[in-house]
PyMOL Python script that loads the backbone (N, CA, C, O; Angstrom):
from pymol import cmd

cmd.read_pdbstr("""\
ATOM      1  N   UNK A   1     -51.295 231.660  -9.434  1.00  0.00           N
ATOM      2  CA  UNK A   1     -51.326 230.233  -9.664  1.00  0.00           C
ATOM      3  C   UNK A   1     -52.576 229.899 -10.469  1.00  0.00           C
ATOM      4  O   UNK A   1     -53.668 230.427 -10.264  1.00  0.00           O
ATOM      5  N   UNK A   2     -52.283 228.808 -11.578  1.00  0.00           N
ATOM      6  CA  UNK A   2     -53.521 228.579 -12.270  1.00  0.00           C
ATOM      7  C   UNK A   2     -54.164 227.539 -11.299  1.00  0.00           C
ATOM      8  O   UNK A   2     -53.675 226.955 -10.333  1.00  0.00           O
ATOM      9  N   UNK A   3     -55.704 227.474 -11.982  1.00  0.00           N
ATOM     10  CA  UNK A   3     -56.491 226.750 -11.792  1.00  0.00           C
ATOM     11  C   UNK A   3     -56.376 225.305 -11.674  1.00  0.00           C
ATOM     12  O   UNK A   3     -55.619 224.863 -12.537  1.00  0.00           O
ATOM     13  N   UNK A   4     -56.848 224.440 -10.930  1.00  0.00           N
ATOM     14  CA  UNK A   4     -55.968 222.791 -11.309  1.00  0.00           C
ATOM     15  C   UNK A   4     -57.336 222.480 -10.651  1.00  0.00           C
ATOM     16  O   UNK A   4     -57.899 222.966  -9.670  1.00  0.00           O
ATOM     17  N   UNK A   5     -57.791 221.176 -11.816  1.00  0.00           N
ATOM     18  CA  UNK A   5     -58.918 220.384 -11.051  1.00  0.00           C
ATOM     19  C   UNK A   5     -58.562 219.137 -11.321  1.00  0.00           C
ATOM     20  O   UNK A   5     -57.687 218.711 -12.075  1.00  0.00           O
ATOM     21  N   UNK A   6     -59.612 218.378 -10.372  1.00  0.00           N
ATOM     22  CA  UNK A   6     -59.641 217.096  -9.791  1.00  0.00           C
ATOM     23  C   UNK A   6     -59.798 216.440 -11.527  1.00  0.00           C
ATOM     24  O   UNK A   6     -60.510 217.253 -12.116  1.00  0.00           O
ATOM     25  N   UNK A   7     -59.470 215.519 -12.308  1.00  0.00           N
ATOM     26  CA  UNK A   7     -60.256 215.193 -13.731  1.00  0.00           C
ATOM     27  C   UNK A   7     -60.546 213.383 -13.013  1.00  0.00           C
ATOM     28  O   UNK A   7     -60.362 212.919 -11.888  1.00  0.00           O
ATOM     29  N   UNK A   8     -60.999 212.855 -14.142  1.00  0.00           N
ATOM     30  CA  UNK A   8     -61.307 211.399 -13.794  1.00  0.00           C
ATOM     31  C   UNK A   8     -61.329 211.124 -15.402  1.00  0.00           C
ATOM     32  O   UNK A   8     -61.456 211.847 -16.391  1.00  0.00           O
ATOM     33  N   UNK A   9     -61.108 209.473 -15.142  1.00  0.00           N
ATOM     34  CA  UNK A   9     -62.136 209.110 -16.495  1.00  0.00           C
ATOM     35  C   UNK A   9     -63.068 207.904 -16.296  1.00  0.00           C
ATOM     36  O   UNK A   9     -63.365 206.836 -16.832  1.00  0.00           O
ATOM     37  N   UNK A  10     -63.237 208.340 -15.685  1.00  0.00           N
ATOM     38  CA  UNK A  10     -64.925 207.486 -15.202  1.00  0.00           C
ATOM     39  C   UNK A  10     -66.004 207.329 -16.645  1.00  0.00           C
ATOM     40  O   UNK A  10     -66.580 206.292 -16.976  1.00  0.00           O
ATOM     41  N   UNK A  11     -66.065 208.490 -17.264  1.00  0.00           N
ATOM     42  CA  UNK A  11     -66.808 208.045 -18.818  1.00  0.00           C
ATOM     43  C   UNK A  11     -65.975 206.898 -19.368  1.00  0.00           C
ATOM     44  O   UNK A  11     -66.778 205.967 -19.425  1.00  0.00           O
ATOM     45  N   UNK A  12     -65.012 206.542 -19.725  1.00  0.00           N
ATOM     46  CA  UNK A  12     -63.951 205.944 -20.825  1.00  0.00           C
ATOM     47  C   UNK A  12     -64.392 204.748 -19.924  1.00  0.00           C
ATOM     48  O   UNK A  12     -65.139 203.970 -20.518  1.00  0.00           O
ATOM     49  N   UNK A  13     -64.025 204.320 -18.252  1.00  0.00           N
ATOM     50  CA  UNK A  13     -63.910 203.426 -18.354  1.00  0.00           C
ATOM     51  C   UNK A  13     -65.288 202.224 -17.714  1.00  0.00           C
ATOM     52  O   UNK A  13     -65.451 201.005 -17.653  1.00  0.00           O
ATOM     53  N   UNK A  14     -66.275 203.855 -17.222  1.00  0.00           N
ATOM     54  CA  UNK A  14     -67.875 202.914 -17.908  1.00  0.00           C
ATOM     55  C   UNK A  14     -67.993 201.942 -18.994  1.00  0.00           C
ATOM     56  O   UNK A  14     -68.227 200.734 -19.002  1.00  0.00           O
ATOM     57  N   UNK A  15     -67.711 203.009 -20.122  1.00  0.00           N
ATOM     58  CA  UNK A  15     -67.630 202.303 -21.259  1.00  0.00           C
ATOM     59  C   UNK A  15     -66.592 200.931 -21.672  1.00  0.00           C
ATOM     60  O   UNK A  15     -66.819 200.159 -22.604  1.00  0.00           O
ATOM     61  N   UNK A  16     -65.635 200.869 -20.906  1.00  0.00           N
ATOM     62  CA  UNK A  16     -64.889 199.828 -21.098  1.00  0.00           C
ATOM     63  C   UNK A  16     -65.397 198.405 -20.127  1.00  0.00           C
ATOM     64  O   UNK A  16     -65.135 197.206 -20.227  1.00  0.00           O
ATOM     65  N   UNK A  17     -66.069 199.042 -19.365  1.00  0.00           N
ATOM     66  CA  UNK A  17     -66.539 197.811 -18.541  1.00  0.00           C
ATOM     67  C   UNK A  17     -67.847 197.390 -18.550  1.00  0.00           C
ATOM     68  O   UNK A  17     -68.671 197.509 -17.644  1.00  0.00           O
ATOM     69  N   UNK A  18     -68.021 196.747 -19.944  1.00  0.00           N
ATOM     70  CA  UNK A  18     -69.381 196.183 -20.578  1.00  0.00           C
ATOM     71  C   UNK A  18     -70.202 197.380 -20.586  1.00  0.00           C
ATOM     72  O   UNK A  18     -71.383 197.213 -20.280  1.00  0.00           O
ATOM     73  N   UNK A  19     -69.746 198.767 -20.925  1.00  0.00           N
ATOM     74  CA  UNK A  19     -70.902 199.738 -21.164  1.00  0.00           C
ATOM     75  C   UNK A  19     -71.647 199.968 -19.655  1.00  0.00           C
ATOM     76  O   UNK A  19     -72.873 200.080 -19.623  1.00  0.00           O
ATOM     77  N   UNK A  20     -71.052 200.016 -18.727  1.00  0.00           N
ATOM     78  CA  UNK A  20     -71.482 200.394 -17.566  1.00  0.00           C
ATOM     79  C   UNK A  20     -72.628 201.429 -17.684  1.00  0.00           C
ATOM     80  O   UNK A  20     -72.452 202.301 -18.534  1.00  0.00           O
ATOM     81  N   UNK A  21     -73.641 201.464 -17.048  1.00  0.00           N
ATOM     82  CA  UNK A  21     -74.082 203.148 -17.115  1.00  0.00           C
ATOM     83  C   UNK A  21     -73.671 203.771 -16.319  1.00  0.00           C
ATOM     84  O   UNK A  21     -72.628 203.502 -15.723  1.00  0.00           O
ATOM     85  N   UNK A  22     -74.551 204.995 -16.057  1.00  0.00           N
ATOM     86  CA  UNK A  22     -74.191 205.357 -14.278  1.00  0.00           C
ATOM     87  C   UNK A  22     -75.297 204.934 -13.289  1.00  0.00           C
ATOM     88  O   UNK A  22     -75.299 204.667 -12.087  1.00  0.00           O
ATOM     89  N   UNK A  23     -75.887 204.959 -13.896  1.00  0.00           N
ATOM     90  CA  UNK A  23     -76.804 203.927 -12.727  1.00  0.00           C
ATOM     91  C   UNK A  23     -76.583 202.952 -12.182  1.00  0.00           C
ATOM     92  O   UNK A  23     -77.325 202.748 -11.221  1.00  0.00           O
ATOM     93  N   UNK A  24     -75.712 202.079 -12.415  1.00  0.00           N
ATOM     94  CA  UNK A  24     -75.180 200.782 -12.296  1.00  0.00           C
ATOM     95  C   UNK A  24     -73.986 200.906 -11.457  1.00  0.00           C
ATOM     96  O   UNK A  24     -73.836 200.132 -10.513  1.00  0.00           O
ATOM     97  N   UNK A  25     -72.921 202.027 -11.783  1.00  0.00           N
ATOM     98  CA  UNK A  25     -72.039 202.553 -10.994  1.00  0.00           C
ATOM     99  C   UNK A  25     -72.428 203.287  -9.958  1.00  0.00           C
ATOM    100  O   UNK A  25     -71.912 202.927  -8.899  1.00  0.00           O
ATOM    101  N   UNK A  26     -73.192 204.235  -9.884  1.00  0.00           N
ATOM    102  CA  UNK A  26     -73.903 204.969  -8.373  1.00  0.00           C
ATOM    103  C   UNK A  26     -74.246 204.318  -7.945  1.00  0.00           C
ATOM    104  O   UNK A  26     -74.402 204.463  -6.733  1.00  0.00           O
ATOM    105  N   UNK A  27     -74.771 202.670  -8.786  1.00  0.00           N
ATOM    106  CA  UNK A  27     -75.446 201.930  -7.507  1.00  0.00           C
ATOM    107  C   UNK A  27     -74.697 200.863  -6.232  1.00  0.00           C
ATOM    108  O   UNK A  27     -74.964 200.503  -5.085  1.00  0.00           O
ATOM    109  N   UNK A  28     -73.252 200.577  -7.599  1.00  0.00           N
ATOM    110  CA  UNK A  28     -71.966 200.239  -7.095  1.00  0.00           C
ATOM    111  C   UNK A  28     -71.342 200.806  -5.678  1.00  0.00           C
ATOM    112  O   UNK A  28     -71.193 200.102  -4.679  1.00  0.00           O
ATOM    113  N   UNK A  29     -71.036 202.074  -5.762  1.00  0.00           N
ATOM    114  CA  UNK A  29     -70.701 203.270  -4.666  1.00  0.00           C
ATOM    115  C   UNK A  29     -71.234 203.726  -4.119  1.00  0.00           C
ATOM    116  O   UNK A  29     -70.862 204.601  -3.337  1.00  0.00           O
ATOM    117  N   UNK A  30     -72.440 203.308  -4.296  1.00  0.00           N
ATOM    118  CA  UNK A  30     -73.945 204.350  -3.566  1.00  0.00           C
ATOM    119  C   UNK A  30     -73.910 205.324  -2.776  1.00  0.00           C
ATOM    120  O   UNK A  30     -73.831 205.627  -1.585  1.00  0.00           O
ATOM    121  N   UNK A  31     -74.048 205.995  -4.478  1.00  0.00           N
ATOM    122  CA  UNK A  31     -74.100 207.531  -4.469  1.00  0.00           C
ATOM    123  C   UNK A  31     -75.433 207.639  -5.319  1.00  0.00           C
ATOM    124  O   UNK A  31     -75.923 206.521  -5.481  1.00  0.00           O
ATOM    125  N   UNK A  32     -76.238 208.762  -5.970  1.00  0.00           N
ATOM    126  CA  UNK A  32     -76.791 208.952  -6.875  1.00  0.00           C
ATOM    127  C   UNK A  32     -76.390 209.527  -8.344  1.00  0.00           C
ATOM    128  O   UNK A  32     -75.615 210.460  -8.551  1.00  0.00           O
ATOM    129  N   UNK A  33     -77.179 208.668  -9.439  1.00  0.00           N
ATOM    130  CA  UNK A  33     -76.555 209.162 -10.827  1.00  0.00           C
ATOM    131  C   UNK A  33     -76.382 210.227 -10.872  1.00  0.00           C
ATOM    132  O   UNK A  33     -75.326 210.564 -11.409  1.00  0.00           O
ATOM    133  N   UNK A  34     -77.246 211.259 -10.377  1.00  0.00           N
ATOM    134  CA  UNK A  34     -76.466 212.668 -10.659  1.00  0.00           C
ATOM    135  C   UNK A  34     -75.270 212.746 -10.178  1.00  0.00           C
ATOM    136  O   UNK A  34     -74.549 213.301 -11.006  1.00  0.00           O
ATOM    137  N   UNK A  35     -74.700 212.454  -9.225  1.00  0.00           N
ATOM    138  CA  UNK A  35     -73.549 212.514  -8.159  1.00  0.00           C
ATOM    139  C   UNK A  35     -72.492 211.741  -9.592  1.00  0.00           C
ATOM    140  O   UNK A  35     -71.342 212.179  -9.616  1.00  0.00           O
ATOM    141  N   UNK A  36     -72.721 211.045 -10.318  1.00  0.00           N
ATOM    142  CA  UNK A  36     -71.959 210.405 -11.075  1.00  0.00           C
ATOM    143  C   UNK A  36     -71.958 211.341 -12.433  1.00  0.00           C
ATOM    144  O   UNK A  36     -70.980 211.367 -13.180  1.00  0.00           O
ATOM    145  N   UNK A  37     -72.993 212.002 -12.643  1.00  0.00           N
ATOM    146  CA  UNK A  37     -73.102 213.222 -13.564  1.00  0.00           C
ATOM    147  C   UNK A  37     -72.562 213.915 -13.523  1.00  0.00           C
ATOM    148  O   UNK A  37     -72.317 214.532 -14.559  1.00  0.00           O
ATOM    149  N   UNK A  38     -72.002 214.296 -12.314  1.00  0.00           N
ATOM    150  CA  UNK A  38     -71.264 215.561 -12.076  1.00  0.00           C
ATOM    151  C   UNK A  38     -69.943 215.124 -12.272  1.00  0.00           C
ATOM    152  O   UNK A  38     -69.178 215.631 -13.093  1.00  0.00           O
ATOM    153  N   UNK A  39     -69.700 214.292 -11.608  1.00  0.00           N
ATOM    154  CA  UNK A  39     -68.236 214.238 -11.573  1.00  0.00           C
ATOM    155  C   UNK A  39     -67.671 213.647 -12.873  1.00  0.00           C
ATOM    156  O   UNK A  39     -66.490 213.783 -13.195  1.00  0.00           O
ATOM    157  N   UNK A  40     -68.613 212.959 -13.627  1.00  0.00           N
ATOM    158  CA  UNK A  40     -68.136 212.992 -15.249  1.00  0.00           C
ATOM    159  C   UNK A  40     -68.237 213.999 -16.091  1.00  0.00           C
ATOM    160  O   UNK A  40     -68.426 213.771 -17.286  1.00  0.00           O
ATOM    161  N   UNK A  41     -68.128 215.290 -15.602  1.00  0.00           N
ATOM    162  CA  UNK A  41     -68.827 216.451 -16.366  1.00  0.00           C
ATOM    163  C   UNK A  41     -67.625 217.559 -15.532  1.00  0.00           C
ATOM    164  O   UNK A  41     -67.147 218.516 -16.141  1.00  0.00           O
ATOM    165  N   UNK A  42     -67.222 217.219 -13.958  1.00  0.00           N
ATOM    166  CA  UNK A  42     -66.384 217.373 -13.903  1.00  0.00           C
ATOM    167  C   UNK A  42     -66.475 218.815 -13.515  1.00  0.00           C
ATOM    168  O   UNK A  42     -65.766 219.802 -13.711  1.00  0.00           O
ATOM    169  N   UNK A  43     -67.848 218.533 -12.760  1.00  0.00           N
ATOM    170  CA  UNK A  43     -68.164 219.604 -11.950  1.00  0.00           C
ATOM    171  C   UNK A  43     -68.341 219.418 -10.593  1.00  0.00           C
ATOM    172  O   UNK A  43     -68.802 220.260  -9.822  1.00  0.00           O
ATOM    173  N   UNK A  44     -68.047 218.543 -10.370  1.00  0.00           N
ATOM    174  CA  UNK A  44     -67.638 218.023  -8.668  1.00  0.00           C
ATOM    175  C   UNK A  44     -66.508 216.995  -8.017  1.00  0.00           C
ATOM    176  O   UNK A  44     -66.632 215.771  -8.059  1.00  0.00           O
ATOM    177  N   UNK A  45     -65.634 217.532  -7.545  1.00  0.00           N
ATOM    178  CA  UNK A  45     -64.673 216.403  -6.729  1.00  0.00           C
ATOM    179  C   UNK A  45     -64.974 215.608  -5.703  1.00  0.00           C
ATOM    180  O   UNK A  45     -65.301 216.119  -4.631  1.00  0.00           O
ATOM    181  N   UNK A  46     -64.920 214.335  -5.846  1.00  0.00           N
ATOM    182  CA  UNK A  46     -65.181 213.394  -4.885  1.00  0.00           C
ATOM    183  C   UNK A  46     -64.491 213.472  -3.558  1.00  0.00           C
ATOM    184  O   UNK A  46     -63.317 213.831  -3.472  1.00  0.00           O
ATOM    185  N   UNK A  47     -65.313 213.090  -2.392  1.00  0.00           N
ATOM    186  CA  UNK A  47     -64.488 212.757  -1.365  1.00  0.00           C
ATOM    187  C   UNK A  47     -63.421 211.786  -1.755  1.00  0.00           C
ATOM    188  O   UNK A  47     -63.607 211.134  -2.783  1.00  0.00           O
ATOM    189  N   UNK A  48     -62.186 211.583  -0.976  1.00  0.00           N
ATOM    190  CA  UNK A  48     -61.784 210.560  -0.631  1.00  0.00           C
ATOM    191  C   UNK A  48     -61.868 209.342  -1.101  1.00  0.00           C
ATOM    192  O   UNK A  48     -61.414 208.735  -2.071  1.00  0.00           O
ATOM    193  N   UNK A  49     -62.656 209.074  -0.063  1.00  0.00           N
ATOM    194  CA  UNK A  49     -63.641 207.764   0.091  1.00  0.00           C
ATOM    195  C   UNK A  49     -64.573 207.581  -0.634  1.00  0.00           C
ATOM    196  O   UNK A  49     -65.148 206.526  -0.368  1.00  0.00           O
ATOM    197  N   UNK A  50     -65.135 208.308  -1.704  1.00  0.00           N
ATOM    198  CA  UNK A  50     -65.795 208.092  -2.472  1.00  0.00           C
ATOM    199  C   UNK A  50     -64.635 207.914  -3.727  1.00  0.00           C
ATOM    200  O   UNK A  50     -64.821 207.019  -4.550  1.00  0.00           O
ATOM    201  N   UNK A  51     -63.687 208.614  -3.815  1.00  0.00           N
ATOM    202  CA  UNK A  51     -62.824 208.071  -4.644  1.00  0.00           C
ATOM    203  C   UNK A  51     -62.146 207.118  -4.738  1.00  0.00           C
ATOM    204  O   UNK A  51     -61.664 206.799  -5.825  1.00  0.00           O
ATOM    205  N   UNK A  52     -61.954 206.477  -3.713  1.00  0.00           N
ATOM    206  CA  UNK A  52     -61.356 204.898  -3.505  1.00  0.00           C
ATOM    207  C   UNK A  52     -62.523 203.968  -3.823  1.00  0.00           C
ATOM    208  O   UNK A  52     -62.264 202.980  -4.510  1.00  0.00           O
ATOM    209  N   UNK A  53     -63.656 204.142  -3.449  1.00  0.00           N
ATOM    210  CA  UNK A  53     -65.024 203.350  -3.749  1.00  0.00           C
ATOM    211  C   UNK A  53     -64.793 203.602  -5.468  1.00  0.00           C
ATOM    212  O   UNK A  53     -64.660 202.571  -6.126  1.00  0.00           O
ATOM    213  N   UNK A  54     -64.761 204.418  -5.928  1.00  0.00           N
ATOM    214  CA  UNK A  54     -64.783 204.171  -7.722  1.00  0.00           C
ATOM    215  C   UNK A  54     -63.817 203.477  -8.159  1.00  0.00           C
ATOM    216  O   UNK A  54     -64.012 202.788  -9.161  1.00  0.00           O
ATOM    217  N   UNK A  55     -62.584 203.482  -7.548  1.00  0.00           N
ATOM    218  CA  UNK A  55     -61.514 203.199  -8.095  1.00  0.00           C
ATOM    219  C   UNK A  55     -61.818 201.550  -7.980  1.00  0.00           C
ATOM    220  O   UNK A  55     -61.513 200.742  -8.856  1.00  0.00           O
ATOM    221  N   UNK A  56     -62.497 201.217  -6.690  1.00  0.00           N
ATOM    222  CA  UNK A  56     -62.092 199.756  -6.471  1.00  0.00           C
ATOM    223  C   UNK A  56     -63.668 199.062  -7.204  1.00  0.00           C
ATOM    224  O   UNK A  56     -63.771 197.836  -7.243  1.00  0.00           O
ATOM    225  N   UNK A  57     -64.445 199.658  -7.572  1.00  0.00           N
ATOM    226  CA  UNK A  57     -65.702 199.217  -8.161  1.00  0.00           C
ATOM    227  C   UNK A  57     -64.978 199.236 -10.249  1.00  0.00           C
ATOM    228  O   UNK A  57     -65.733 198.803 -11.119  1.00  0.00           O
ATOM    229  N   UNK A  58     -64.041 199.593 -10.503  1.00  0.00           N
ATOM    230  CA  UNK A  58     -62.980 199.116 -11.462  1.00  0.00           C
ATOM    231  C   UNK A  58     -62.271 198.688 -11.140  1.00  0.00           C
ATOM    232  O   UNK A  58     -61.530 198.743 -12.122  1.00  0.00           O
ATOM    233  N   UNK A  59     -61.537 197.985 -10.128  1.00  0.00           N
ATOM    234  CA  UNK A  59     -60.582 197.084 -10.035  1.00  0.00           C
ATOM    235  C   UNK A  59     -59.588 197.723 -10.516  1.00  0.00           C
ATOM    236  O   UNK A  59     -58.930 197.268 -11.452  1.00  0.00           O
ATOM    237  N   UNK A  60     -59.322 198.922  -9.923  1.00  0.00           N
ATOM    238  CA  UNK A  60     -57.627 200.155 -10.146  1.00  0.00           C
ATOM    239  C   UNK A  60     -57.101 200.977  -9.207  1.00  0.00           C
ATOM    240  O   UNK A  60     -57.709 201.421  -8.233  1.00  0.00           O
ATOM    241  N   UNK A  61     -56.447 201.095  -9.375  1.00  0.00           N
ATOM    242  CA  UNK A  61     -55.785 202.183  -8.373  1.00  0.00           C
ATOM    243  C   UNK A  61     -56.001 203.568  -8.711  1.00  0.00           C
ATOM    244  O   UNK A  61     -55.881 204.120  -9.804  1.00  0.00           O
ATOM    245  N   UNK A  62     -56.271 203.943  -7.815  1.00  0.00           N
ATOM    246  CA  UNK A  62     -57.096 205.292  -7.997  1.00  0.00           C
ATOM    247  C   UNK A  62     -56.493 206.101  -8.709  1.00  0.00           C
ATOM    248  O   UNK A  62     -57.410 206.693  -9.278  1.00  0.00           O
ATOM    249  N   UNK A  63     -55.047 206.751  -9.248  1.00  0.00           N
ATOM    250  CA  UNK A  63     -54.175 207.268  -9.890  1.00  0.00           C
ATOM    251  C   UNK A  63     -54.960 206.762 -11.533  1.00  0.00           C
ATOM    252  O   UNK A  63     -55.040 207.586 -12.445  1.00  0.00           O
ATOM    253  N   UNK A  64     -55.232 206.015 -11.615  1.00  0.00           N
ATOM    254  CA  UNK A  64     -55.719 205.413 -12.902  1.00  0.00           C
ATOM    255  C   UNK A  64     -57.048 205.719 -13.107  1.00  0.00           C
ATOM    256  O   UNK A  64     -57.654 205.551 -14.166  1.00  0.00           O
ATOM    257  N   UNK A  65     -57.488 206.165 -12.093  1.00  0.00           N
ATOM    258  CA  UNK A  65     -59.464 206.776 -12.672  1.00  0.00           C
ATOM    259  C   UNK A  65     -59.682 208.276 -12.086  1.00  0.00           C
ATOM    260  O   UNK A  65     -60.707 208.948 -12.202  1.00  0.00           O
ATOM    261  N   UNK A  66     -58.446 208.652 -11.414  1.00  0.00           N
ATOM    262  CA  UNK A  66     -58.658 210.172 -11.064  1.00  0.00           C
ATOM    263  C   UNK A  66     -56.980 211.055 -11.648  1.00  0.00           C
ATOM    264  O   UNK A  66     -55.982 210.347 -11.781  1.00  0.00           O
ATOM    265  N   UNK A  67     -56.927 212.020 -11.828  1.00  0.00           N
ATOM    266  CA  UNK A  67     -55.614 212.794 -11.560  1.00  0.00           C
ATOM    267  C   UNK A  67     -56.229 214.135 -11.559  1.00  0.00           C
ATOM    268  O   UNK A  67     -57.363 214.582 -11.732  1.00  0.00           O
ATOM    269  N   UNK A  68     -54.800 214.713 -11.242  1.00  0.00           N
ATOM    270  CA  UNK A  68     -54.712 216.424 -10.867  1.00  0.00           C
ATOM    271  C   UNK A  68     -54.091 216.945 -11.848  1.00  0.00           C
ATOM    272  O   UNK A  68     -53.034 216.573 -12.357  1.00  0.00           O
ATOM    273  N   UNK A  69     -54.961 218.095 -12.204  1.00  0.00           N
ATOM    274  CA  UNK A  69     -53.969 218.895 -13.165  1.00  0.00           C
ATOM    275  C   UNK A  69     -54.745 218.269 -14.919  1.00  0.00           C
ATOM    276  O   UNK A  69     -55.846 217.764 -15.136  1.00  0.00           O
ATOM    277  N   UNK A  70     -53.445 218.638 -16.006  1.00  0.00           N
ATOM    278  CA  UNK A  70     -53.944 218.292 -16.844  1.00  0.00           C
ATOM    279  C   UNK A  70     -53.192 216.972 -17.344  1.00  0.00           C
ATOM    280  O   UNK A  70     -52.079 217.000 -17.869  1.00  0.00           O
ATOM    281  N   UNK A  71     -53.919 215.841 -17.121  1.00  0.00           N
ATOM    282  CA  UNK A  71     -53.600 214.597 -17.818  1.00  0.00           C
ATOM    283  C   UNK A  71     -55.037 213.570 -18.008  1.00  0.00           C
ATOM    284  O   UNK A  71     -55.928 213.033 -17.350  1.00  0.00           O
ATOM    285  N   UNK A  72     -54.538 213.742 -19.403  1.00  0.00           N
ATOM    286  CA  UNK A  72     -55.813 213.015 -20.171  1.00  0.00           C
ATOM    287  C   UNK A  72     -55.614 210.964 -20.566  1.00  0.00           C
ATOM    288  O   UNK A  72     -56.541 210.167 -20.709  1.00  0.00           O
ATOM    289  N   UNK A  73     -54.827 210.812 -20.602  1.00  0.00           N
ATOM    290  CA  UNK A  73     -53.955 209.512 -20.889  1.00  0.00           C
ATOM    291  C   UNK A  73     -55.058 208.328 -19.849  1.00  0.00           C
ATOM    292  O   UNK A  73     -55.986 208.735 -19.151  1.00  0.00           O
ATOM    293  N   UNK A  74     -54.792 207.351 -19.942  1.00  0.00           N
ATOM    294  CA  UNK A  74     -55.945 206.355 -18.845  1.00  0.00           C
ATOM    295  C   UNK A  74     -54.300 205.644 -18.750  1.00  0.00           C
ATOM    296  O   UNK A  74     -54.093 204.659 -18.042  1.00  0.00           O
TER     297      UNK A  74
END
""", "prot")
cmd.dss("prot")
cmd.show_as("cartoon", "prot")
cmd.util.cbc("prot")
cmd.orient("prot")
């Protein structure tokens, strides 16, 4: 079985929401910017609950700022 990771687009939609940084978003979810580094880089999967906290600090349903596998599309 291949490999399958967690992806997001947490970069794209920083940027769509007045240029978010990550500082501003870790501070949203409070987590730390690195913690937001990673997982835009897409070297760490979020809990859960930390994934519902991103999703709802964009106003989306989580299917829309995370998927499995390979899908790049927002």
């Amino acid at each position: 079985m291949g490999k399958n990771l967690v992806g997001n687009h947490i970069r794209k939609l920083r940027f769509n929401h007045d240029e978010m940084t990550q500082q501003q978003l870790a501070d949203k979810v409070e987590v730390t910017r690195q913690t937001i580094v990673a997982l835009e880089k897409g070297n760490y999967s979020p809990s859960l609950e930390l994934a519902f906290r991103i999703a709802h600090a964009f106003n989306l349903p989580l299917e829309e700022v995370f998927f499995y596998g390979d899908n790049t599309k927002v």
